[in-house]
N, C-alpha and C positions, 0 to 999 in steps of 0.2 A: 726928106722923107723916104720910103721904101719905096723902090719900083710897086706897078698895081699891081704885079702879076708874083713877086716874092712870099716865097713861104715861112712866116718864122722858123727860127730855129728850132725850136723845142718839138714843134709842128713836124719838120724833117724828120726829125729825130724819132719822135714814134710812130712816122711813117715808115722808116726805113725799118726798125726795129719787128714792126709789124712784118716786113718783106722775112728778112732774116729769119724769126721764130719757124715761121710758112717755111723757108726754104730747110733747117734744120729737123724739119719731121724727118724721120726715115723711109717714109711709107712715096715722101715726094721722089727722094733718090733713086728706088725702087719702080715707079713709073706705077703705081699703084692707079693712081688717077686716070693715067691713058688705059690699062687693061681694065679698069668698071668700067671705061668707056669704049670695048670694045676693042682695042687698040693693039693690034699681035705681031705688028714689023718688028723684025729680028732689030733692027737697027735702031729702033726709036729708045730704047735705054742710054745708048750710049748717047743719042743727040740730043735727050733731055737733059744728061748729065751735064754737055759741055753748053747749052743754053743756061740749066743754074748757074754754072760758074760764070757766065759772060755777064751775066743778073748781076752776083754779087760784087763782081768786078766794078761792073757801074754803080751798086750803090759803096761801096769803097772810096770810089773816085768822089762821090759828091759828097760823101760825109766828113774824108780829109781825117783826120786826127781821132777827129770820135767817132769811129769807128772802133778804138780800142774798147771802147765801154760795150762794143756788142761784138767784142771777138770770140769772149769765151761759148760765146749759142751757135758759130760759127766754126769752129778751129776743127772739133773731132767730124761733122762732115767734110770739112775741104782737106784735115788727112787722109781720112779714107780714101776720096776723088785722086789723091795723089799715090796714093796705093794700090790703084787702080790696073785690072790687068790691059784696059785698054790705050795703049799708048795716046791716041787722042784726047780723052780724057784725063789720063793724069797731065799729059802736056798743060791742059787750059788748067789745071789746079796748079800747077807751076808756075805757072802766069799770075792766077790769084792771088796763091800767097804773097809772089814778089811786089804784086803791087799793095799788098797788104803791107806787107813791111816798109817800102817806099814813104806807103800815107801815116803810120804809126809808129812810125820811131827806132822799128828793127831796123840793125845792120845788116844781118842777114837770117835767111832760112832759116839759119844753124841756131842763131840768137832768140829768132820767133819760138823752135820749137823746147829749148832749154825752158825757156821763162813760162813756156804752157806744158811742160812737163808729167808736172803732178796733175792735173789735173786730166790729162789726156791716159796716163797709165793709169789712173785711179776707175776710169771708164772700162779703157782696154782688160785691167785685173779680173774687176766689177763681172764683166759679159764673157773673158775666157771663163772664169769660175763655174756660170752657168752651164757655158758649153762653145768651142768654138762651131758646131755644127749649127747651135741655134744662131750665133752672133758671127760670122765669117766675116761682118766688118770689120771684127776687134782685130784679128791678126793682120787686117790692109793697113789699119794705123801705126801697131806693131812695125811692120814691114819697111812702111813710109818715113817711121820717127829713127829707125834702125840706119838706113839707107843716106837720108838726107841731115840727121843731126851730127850733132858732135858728140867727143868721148864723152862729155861730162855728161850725156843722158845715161851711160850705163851703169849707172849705179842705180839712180831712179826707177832701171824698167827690171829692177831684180825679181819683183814679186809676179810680175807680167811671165818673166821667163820660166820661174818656178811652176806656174799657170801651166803652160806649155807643159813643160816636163811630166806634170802630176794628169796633164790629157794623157800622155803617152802610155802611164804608166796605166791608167783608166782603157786603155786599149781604144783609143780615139783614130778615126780612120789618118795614120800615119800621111799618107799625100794631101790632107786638107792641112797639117802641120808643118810639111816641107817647106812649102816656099818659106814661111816666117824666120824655123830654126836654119835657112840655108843662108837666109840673110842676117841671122844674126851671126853666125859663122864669118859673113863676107866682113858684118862690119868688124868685127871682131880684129880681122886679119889686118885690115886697112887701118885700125887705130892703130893698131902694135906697130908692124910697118912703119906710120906716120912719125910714131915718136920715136922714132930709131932712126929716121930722117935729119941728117944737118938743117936746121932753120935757111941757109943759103940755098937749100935744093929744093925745099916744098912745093908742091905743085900750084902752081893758084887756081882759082876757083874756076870755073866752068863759065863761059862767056857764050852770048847769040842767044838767037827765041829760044823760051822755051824748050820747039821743037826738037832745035838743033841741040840742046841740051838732054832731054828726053833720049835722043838717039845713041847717043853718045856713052859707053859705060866712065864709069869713076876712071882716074889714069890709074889708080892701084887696083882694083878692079877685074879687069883684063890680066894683068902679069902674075896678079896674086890669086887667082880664079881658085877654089878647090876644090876637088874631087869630091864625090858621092862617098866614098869611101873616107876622105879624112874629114867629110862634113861630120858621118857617123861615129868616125874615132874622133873627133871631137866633142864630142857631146856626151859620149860614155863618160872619158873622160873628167870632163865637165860635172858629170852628175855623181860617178864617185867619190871624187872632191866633196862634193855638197853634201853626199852621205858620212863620211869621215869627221866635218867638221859637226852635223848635227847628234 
């Protein structure tokens, strides 16, 4: 029979999922809950952050596999965490996702964030359209799916990017849009680069915590860095094109 002290499965299962839902409000992310309570350390955002993540890492760990059934109420907070301007914080989202993919079948990051794609841009589209001023999540997602996926998401985040461009052209405060369009610029660079790369020279992937990851820029990254100036002449560019062809 069962140990006395075993919890069904089923029982886990909407235990955990109970945890999850809880932990994907945004209002938890935000520390909502510590400031009704009073709660005004500059720092306690960023230590609530990386305790949710250390949360959802353990219930990852015990759920094992199914987990995947409660990734999708999970995936666009733990991008965001990962797009995160505090290096501490995305580190631990780093951590999470990896061990997300360990428990559920991804090979890698790259692979987790392809296969939740659409639904992460379709969020991302959804809250730039609103406004990135009200939704500043959406472009840490942006950032995060930019940064750490593969080429094959950019075609996916086309209407994302459009998103962007139609802020700009709305006259949207230009520095709250930089980092996102700087980074799509970066990945941009580092795909092209990549496949103009002989398969014998590729770089491999990034190895050690996290942290030591976290700290670390991409190897194309650093060499391929671009300027303020061709960030901008790229993007003209960019939008010309897309006027031409419409």
């Amino acid at each position: 029979g069962e140990p006395p002290h075993s919890v069904p499965p089923e029982q886990l299962f909407s235990l955990c999922e109970s945890v999850v839902v809880e932990m994907a409000a945004p209002g938890v992310w935000r520390g909502e809950e510590g400031r009704a309570a009073g709660s005004t350390h500059p720092q306690e955002p960023t230590l609530l952050s990386c305790l949710l993540l250390a949360a959802i890492t353990t219930v990852v760990k015990v759920m094992g596999q199914a987990f995947d059934r409660l990734l999708q109420l999970a995936v666009y907070p733990l991008m965001q965490q990962l797009g995160h301007s505090s290096a501490a914080v995305s580190s631990h989202a780093l951590g999470t996702l990896r061990t997300v993919c360990s428990h559920c079948g991804y090979s890698s990051l790259e692979q987790l964030i392809t296969r939740n794609a659409d639904y992460l841009v379709n969020h991302v589209s959804l809250q730039l359209r609103t406004g990135p001023a009200q939704h500043p999540e959406a472009l840490l997602v942006l950032q995060a799916m930019l940064r750490y996926g593969e080429e094959a998401v950019l075609p996916l985040i086309q209407d994302s990017v459009e998103e962007l461009f139609l802020s700009l052209d709305l006259r949207e405060d230009p520095a709250l849009l930089w980092p996102a369009l700087r980074t799509l610029a970066l990945a941009t660079t580092r795909w092209t680069a990549a496949s103009k790369t002989p398969a014998s020279s590729t770089v491999a992937p990034p190895t050690g915590s996290p942290e030591e990851t976290m700290e670390k820029p991409h190897p194309h990254e650093e060499r391929l860095r671009p300027s303020q100036d061709e960030v901008r002449r790229f993007f003209l560019e960019y939008h010309q094109r897309k006027e031409r062809e419409s």
